[in-house]
C-alpha positions in Angstrom: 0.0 0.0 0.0 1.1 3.3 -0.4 0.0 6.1 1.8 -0.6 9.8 0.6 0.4 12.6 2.8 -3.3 12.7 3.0 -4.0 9.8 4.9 -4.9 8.0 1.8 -4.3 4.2 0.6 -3.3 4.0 -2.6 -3.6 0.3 -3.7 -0.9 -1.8 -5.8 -3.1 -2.2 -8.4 -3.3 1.5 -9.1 0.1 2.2 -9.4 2.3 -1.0 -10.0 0.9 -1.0 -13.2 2.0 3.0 -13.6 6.0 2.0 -12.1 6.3 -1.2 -14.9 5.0 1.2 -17.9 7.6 3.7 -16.9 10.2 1.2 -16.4 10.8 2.4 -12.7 9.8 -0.8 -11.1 13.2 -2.5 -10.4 13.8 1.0 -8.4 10.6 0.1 -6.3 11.3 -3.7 -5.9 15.1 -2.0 -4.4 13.3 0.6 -2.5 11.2 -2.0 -0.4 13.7 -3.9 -0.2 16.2 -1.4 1.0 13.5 -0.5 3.6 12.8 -4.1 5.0 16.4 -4.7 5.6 16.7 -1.2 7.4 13.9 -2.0 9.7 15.4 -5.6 10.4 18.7 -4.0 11.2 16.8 -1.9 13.7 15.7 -4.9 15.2 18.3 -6.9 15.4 20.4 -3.4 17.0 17.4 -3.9 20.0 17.9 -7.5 20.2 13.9 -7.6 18.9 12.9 -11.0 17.7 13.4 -11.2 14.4 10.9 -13.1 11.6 11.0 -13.0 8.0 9.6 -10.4 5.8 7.9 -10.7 2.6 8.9 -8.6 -0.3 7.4 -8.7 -3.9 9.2 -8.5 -6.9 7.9 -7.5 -10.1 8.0 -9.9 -12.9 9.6 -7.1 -15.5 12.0 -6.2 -12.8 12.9 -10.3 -12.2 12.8 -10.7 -16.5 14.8 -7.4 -17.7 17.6 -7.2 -14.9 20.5 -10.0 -15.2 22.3 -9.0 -12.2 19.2 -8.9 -9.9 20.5 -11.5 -7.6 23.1 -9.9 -7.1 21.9 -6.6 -5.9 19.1 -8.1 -3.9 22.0 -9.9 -1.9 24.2 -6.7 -2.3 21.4 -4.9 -0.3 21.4 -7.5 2.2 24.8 -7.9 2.7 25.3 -4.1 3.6 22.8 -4.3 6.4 24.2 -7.6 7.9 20.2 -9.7 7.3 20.9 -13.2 7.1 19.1 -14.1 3.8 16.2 -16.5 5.3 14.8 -13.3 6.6 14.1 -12.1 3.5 11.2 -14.0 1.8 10.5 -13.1 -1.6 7.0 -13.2 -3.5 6.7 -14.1 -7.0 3.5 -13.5 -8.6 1.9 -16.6 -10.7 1.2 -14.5 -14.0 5.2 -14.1 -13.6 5.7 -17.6 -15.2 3.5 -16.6 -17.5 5.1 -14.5 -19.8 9.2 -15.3 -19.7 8.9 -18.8 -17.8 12.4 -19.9 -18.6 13.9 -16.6 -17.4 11.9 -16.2 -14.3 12.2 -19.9 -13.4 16.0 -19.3 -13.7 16.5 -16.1 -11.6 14.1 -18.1 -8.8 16.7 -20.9 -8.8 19.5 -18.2 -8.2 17.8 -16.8 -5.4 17.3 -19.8 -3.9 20.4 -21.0 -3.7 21.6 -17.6 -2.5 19.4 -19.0 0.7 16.1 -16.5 0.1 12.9 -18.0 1.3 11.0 -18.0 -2.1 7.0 -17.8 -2.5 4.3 -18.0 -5.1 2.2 -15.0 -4.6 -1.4 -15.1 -5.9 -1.6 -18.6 -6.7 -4.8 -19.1 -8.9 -4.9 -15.9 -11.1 -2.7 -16.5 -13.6 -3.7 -20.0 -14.6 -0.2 -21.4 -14.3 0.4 -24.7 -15.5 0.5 -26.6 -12.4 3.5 -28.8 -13.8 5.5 -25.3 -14.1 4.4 -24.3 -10.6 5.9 -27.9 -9.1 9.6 -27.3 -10.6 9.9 -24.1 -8.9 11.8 -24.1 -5.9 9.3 -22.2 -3.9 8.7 -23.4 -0.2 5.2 -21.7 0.0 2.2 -21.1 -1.8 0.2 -18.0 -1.3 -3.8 -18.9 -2.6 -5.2 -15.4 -4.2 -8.1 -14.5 -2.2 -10.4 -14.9 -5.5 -9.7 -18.7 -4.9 -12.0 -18.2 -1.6 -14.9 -16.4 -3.2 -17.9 -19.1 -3.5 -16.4 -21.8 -1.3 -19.1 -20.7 1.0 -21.7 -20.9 -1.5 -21.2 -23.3 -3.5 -19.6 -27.0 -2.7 -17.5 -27.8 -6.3 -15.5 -24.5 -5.5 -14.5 -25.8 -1.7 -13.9 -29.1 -3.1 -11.4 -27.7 -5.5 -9.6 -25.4 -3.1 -9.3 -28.8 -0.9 -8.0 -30.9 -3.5 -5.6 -27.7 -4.9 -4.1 -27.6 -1.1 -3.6 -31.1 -0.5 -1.7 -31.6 -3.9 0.6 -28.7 -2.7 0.8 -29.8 0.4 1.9 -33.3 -0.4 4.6 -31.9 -2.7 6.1 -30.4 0.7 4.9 -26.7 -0.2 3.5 -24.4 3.0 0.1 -22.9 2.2 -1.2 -19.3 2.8 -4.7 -18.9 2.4 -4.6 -14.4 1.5 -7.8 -11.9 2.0 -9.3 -14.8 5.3 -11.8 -12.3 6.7 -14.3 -14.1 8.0 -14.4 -16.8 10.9 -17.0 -19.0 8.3 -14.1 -19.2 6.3 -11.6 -20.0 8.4 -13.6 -22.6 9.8 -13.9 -24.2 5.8 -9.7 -23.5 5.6 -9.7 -26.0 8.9 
């Protein structure tokens, strides 16, 4: 979210999309990042308990820059974070476009020790054969996954039967937008 001088939330989906037109989006991922790796430091300074943070990186920023990696762990590196505090969320539509790429730079950030995530599992219509060679440790289920498992039985059975394959394949699953207790009580 990003908040106006006015008090204002801005959403991501108003102005992610206005950052990747103009090409300034790799500045934002390094921008959030640079931020979560100040505030850890603070913590660590106070002897605070530390947990990992999740950052989001944009699909052009993860296709066009080569030397990503490398200045995601430069960042790190400066502010003394030990890299499993840093987990970073992919999007699904990511594999979309440039899977070879993106599936690449996620293997080099993995072995560089970063927790890795899907992010929005269910809006991109991955191939769920791509999804399972990605070295991801955790899948994060789009809230539009939710909408109608109330209602309707299929769509709960499929959400089930989505989770358990994951889960059998060793991945940790996030269930995003869980705002009401029926619906944690279906998640159980």
């Amino acid at each position: 979210r990003w908040k106006r001088a006015d008090g204002e939330l801005i959403q991501p989906n108003d102005f992610i999309p206005l950052f990747e037109k103009n090409k300034f989006i790799g500045e934002l991922d390094m921008y959030v990042l640079e931020m979560v790796c100040h505030q850890l430091q603070e913590w660590q300074e106070r002897n605070a308990v530390s947990f990992p943070i999740a950052v989001n990186l944009s699909r052009i920023h993860l296709e066009e820059d080569a030397d990503i990696v490398y200045h995601i762990v430069n960042i790190c590196n400066r502010y003394h974070i030990q890299r499993q505090l840093i987990e970073l969320e992919i999007t699904e539509t990511a594999f979309l476009e440039n899977e070879t790429v993106v599936i690449q730079r996620a293997k080099e950030l993995k072995q560089a020790g970063f927790l890795l995530s899907m992010d929005d599992f269910g809006t991109g219509y991955a191939n769920l054969n791509a999804v399972l060679k990605l070295p991801f440790q955790c899948i994060k289920m789009d809230r539009s996954m939710l909408n109608g498992i109330r209602q309707h039985k299929v769509a709960g059975e499929f959400y089930r039967n989505i989770v358990t394959i994951l889960r059998q394949q060793g991945y940790a699953i996030v269930a995003e937008g869980v705002e009401e207790q029926e619906e944690v009580e279906l998640l159980e």
